[in-house]
C-alpha positions in Angstrom: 8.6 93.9 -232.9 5.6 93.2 -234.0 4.5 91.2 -230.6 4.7 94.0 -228.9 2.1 95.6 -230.9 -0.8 94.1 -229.1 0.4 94.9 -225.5 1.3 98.1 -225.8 -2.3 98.5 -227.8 -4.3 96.8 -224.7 -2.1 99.0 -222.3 -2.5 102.4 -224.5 -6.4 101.4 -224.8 -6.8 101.1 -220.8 -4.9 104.3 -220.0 -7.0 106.4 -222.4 -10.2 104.8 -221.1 -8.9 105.1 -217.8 -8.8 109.2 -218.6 -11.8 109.8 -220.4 -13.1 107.7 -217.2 -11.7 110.1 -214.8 -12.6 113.5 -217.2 -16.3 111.7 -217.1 -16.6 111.2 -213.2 -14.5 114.9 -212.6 -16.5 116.5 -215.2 -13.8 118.5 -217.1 -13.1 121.7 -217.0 -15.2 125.1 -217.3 -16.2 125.9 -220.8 -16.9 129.3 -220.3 -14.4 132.0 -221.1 -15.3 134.7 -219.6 -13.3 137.1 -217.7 -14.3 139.2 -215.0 -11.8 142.6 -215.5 -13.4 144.7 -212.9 -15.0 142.6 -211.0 -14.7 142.0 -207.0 -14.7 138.5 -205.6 -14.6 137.4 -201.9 -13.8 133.7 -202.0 -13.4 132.2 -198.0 -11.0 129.7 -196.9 -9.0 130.2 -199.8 -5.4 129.8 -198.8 -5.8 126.3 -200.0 -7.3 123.3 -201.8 -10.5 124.0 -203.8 -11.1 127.9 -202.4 -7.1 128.6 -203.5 -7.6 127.0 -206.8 -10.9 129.0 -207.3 -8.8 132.3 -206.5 -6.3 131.4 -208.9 -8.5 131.0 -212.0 -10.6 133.7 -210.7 -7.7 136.4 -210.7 -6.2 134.5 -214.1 -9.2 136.3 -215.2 -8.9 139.4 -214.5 -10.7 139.5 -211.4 -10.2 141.9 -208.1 -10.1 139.0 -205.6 -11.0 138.8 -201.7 -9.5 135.9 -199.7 -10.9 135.7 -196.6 -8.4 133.2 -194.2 -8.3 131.7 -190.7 -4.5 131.6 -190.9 -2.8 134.7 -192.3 0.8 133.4 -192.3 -0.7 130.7 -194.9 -3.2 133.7 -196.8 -0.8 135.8 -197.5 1.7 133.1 -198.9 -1.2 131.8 -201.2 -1.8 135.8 -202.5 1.7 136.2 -203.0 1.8 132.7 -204.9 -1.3 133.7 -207.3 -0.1 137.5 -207.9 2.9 135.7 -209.4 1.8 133.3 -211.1 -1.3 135.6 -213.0 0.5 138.7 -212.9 -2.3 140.0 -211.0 -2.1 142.6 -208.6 -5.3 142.7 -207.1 -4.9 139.8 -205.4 -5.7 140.3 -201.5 -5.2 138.7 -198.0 -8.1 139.3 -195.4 -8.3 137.8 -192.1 -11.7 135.9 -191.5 -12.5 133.0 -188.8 -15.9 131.8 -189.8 -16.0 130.3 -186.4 -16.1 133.9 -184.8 -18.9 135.8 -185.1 -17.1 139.0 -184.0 -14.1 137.9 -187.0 -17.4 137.8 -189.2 -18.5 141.3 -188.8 -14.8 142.5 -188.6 -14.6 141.3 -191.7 -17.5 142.5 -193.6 -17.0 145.7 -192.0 -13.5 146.1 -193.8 -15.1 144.8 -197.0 -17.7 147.2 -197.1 -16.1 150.1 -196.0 -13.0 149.4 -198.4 -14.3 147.8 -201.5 -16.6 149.7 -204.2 -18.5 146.7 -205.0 -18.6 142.8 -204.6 -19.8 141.3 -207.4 -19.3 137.1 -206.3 -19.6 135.8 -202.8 -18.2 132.3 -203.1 -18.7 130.8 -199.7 -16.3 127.9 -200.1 -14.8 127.4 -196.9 -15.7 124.3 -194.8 -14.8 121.7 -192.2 -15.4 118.2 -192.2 -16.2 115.4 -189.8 -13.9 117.1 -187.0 -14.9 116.1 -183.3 -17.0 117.6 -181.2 -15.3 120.8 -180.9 -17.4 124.2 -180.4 -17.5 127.8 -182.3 -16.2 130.9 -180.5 -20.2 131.4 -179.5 -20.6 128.0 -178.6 -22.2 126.5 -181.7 -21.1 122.7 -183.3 -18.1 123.9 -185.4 -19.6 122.2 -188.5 -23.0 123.9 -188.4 -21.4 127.4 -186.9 -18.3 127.4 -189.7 -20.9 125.4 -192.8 -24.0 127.4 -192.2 -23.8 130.2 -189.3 -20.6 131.5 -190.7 -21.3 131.7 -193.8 -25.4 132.5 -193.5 -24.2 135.8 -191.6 -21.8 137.5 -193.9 -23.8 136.7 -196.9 -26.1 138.7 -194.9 -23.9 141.4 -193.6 -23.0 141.8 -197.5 -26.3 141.8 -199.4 -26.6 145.7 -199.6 -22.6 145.9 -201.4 -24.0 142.7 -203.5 -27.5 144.3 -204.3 -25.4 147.5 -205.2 -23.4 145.6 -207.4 -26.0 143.5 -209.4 -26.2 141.5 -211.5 -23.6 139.8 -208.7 -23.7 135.9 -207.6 -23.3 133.9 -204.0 -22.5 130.2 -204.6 -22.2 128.1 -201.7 -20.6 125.1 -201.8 -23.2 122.1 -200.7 -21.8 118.3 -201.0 -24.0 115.5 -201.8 -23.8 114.6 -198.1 -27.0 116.8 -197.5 -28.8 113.9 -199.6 -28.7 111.8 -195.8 -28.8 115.0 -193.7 -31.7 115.9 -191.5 -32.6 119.5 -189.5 -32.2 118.6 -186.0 -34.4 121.9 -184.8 -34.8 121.0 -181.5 -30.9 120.4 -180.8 -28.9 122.0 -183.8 -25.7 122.2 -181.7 -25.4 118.6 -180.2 -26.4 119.7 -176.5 -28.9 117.0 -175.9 -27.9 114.0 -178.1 -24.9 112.2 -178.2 -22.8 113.6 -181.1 -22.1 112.4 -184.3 -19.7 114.0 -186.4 -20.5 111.8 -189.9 -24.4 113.4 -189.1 -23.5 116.7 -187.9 -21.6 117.2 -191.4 -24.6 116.3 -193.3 -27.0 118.9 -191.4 -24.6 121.8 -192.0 -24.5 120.5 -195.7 -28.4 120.2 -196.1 -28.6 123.7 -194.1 -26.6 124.9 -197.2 -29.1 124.1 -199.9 -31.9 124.8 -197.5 -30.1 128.6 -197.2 -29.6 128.7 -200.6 -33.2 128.8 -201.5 -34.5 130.5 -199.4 -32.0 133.1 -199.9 -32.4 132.8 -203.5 -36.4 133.6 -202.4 -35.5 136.8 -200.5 -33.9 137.9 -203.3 -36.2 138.1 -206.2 -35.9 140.9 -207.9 -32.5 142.3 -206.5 -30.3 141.1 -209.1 -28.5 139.2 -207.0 -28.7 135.2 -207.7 -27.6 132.5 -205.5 -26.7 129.0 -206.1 -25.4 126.1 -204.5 -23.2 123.2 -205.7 -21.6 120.4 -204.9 -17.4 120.6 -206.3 -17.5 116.3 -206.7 -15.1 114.1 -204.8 -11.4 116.5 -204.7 -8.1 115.9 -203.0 -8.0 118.7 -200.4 -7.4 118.9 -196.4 -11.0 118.6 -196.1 -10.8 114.9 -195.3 -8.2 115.1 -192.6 -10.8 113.9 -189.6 -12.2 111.2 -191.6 -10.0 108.8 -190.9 -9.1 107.3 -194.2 -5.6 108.6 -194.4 -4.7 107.0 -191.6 -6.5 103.2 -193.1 -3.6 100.7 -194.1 -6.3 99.8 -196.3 -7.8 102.7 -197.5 -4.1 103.9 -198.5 -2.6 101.3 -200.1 -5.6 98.5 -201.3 -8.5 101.3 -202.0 -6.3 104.1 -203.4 -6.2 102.9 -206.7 -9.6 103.4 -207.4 -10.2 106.2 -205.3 -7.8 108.7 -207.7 -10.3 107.1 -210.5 -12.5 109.7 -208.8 -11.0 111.9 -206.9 -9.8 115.0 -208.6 -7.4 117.7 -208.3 -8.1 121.0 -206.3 -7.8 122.7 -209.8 -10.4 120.5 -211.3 -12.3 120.8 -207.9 -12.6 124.8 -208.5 -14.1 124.6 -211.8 -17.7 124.1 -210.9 -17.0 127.4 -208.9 -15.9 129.5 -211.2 -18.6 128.0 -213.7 -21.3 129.4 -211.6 -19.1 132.7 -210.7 -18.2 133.5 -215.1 -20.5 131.8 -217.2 -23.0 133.6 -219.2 -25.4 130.4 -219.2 -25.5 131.3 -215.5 -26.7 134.6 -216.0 -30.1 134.9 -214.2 -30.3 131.6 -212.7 -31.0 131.3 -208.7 -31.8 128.9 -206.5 -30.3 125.7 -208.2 -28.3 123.3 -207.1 -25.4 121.7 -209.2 -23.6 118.6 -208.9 -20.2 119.9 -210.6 -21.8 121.6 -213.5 -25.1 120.0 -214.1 -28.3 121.5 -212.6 -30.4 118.7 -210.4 -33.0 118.4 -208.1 -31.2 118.1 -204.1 -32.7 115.8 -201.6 -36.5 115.8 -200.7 -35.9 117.9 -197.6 -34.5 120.5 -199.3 -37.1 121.4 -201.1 -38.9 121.5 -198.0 -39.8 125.4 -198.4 -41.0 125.3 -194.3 -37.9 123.9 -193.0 -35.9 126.8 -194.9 -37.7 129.7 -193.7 -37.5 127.9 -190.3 -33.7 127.5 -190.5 -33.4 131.4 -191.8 -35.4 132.7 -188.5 -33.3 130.4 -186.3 -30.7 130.9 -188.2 -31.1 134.8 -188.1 -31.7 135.2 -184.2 -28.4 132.5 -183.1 -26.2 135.0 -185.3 -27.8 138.3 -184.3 -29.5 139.4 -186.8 -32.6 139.5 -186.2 -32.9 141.7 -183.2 -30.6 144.3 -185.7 -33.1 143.8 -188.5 -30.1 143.3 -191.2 -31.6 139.8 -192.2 -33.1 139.5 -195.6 -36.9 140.2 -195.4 -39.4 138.0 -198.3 -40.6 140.8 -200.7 -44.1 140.3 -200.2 -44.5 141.5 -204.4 -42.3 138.6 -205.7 -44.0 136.2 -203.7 -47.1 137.3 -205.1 
């Protein structure tokens, strides 16, 4: 018996390295456990992966949730799923394209005339690395569904936020923005030839660049805003990548890749972290990777290229010749 001991030690020793390894690099779990009873949250693209995960927790916790979908057929099955599962009610299926301007304000429309308050905006929904396909209104779908999208009905929502504060947007960034760049003389790919692996990384950076200058506009309101990126999860988000589809990738690389990559439920937690904890209480402008606060990329601190962004930003979505774009309080800059 007793030469077994030694494998089974060396074997038992590599496994639990192997998951305080992964609990490291995935960064664990929320520790906060607060629940939201009360509280309204409009999570998008949540009929699956990180943004379903993040409305599961969220309504787990008492929570009034949102969940604004492309696909209905899937929303609804995902509301149904999570009302059973939490035995929560107020669990709700909203139809939102993020790469329709006119679904956008169809959408915040309903919110606003239907819901007495939002207290979270989780702007969560995302595409990634797709080819060089075009919005509804003509803009790349990465920077129209990443930023555009998501730039306007934060916008379109800030008086139901500001009503509601202390309330919190969190927009999920990726480290990918550390390599983006602003393109301002061809944001949409018309000039150059396109390249989705850059694209992706300008509609990431746009997201931290939004986030602070957003965060900016908002001083005093009550209303903070944060960005973050989730870490490496196991969602649909990959699809156009290519890596599914490796030989390699799948069966030599894989290994070492689910050392890494983390579960949708694990995925969420940086999410909610920013949406319930009380450490968060106050804080705006940040970005986290998972749930530790660091600095992003050079150019995204780049306050210029921000407010630069927000005008363009403001006039390719509308908003600017309706005036419903957040203005700088000249006091708080003071």
């Amino acid at each position: 018996m007793s030469r077994y001991v030694l494998p089974v030690s060396v074997f038992g020793t590599v496994v639990g390295c192997a998951v305080l390894l992964k609990n490291h690099m995935t960064g664990g779990r929320c520790p906060s456990k607060a629940t939201i009873n009360g509280k309204t949250v409009v999570i998008t693209g949540a009929n699956t992966g990180i943004g379903k995960a993040t409305a599961r927790e969220l309504a787990q916790r008492g929570g009034r949730i949102i969940m604004g979908c492309r696909d209905m057929e899937k929303c609804e099955a995902a509301a149904k799923e999570i009302r059973g599962k939490t035995l929560n009610h107020h669990v709700y299926a909203c139809r939102l394209d993020l790469a329709s301007l006119k679904s956008i304000r169809e959408f915040a429309e309903k919110i606003k005339q239907e819901e007495q308050r939002v207290d979270v905006l989780i702007n969560n929904a995302g595409v990634m690395r797709c080819p060089a396909w075009k919005t509804e209104d003509g803009f790349d779908m990465q920077f129209g569904v990443n930023h555009l999208g998501h730039f306007l009905l934060t916008n379109l929502l800030l008086d139901k936020l500001k009503e509601s504060a202390p309330s919190r947007v969190i927009n999920l960034a990726s480290l990918a923005h550390l390599v983006g760049k602003i393109d301002f003389e061809d944001l949409n790919w018309e000039k150059k030839k396109f390249d989705t692996k850059r694209a992706y990384c300008q509609s990431k950076l746009a997201n931290v660049l939004f986030t602070r200058e957003l965060a900016k506009r908002l001083q005093g309101t009550g209303v903070t805003v944060n960005a973050v990126h989730p870490g490496i999860v196991a969602t649909e988000l990959g699809r156009h990548t290519g890596m599914h589809q490796s030989t390699f990738s799948s069966s030599i690389l894989s290994p070492f890749f689910s050392m890494l990559v983390k579960s949708p439920e694990l995925g969420a937690q940086p999410s909610v972290y920013l949406a319930v904890s009380e450490e968060m209480e106050g804080m705006t402008g940040r970005y986290y990777d998972v749930m530790t606060e660091k600095e992003p990329a050079p150019q995204a601190l780049d306050e210029e290229a921000a407010h630069r962004l927000w005008e363009i930003s403001s006039r390719l979505v509308g908003l600017e010749e309706e005036g419903q774009s957040a203005k700088v309080d000249p006091l708080a800059e003071g």
